[in-house]
N, C-alpha and C positions, 0 to 999 in steps of 0.2 A: 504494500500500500504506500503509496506517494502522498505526504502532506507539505500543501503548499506555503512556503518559505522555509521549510526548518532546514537548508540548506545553507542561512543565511545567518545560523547557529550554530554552525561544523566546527567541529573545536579539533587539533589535529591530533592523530594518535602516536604511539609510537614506533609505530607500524610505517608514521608516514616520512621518519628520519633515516636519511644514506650516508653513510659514510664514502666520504671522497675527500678531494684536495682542488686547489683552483691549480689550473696549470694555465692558464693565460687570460686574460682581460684586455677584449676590445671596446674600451668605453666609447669610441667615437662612433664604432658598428652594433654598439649595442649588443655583444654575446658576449657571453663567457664559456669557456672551456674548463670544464671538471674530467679527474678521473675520478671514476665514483663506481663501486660495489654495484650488483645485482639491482634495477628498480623496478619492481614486480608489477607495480600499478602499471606504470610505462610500459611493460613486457620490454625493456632493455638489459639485454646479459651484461656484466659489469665492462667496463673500459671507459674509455674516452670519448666524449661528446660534448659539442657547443651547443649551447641552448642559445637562445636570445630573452633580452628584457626589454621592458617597458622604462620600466622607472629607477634610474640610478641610484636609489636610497640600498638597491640590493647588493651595491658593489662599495659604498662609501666605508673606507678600512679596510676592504681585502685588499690583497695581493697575492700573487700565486706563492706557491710554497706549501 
């Protein structure tokens, strides 16, 4: 059964945490590159992947390493 908004109260699990590392940051392209463990939701087998963001609050203080 689907109730409407309670999606708008998803609080996250621990389920929903990977373990990984940054391995590069293109702030001007807007991605980041992670290696990163197993991400089940994703169906991505562990390795390295660039995702991309929207909003820079997600990169301000990393660095790769």
């Amino acid at each position: 059964m689907l109730v409407p908004g309670t999606c708008l109260f998803a609080q996250p699990s621990a389920n929903d945490f990977i373990a990984g590392r940054i391995v590069n940051i293109d702030a001007e392209g807007g991605r980041i590159t992670l290696r990163h463990d197993h991400i089940p939701h994703l169906h991505l087998p562990a390795g390295t992947t660039t995702f991309r963001y929207v909003e820079a609050r997600w990169i301000i203080g990393r660095a790769p390493g």
